[in-house]
N, C-alpha and C positions, 0 to 999 in steps of 0.2 A: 672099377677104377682103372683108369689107363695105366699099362706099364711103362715104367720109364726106365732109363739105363742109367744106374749105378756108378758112381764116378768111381771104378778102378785104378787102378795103375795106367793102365792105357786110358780110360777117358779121363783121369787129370793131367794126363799129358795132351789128349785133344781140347781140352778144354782152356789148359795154360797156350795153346798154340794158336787159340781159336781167339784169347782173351787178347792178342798181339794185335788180331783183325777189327776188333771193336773199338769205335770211336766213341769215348766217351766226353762229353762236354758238360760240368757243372754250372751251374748258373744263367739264369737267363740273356738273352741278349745283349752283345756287351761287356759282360761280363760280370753283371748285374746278378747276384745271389737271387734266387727262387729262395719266400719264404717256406717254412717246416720241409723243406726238401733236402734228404739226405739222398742222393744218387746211389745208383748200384754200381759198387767198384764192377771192375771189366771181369776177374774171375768167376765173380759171381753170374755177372749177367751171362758170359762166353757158358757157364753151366746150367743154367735156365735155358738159355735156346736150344743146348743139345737135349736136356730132357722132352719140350716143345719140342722137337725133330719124332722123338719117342714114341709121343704121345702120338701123333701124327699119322707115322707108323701104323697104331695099336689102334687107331680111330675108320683111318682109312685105305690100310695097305700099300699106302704109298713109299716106296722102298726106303729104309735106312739113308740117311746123307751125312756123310763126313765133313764133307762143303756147307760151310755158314756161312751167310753173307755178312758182309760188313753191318751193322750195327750203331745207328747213329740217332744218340741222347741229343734230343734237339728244341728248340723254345719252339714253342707250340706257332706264332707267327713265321718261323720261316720253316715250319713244315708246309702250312697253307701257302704260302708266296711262290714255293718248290712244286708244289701239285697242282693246286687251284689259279694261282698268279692273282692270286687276292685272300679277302675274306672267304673263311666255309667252313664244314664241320670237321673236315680231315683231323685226325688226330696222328695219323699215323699211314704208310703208303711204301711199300717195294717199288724200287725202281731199280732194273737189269743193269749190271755195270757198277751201278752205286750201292745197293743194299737196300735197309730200311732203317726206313727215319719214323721215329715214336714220341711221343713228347716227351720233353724231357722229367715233367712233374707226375707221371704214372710213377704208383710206388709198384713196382715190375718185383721185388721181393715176396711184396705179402698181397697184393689185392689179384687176387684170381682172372675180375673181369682183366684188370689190366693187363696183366701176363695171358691172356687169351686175344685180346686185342696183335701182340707181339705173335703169339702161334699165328691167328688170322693170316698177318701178314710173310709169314713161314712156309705157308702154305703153300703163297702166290709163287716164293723163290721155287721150292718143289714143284709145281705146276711148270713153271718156264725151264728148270731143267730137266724134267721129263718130257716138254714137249706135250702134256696132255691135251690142248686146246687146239694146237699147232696147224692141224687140219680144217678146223672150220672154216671156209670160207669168209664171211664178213668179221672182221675184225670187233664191231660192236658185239656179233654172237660169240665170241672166244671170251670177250672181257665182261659180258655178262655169266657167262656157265663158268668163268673163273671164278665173281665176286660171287654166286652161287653158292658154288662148291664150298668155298674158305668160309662164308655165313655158318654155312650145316655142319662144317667141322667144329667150326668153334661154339658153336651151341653143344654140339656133342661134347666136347670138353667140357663145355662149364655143367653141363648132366653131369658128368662123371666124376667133376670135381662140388657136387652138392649148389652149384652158385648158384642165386636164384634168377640172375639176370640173362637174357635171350637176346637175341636180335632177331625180330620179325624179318624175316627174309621174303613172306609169301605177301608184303605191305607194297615190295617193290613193282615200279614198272621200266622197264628199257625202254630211254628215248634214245633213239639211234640212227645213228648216219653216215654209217662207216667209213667217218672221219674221225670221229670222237664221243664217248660214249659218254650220256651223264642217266641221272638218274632222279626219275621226278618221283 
């Protein structure tokens, strides 16, 4: 089981400081309530991610981060409109600057895949602020060995957390053209 960090004195205060950074939006578009969707208040979530940082850590050595990105509970359609500029599978997607946007109907409390969906993209911010990919050359190869990388992590998490769901990573192929990377 991955360790995670313990909400002390000091991390419910990173956590209350971290819960300031997260945007949270109930209801769908609009303003439009999502049915049986009770959202994760911001404290809770601001402490989910720090554990996800943990895990992370414990998974793949990637240093401790006190830096959360912003955090953005979002209707599943203008997550796609933001990434894709249309219809797609996106559910969820880091963007430097803005943070990550998850749909807002992930119950991120209890369902494992979901809160490993949100590491996934935890990852990517880790990744950009170490500069891990930073050197390769073509742009489609950084953003392929990025989405790589954050697959194998979050498979190893959902191991460690018993889930039985996977993301076949070794299904993919890189269409590339280091202008924009997709994925057939």
């Amino acid at each position: 089981m991955p360790q995670t960090m313990s909400l002390s004195a000091h991390g419910l205060e990173l956590a209350t400081a971290t819960a300031n950074k997260i945007i949270h939006r109930p209801g769908g578009s609009g303003g439009t309530p999502v049915q049986d969707y009770d959202p994760m208040d911001s404290i809770s979530l601001a402490s989910l991610a720090i554990q996800l940082l943990a895990s992370i850590h414990s998974l793949s050595g990637y240093p401790l981060s006190k830096a959360v990105p912003e955090i953005h509970q979002a209707p599943i359609a203008e997550i796609q409109q933001r990434f894709c500029k249309g219809a797609c599978t996106a559910q969820a997607f880091y963007r430097p600057g803005e943070g990550i946007y998850i749909d807002e109907t992930f119950d991120l409390e209890n369902d494992r895949f979901a809160q490993s969906v949100l590491l996934h993209e935890l990852v990517h911010h880790l990744q950009r602020v170490s500069g891990t990919f930073q050197k390769m050359p073509s742009a489609c190869d950084r953003w392929y060995a990025a989405e790589r990388q954050a697959y194998e992590i979050q498979n190893r998490y959902l191991e460690e957390m018993h889930d039985p769901h996977r993301v076949n990573v070794k299904a993919w192929r890189a269409n590339c053209d280091d202008e924009i990377a997709r994925v057939k």
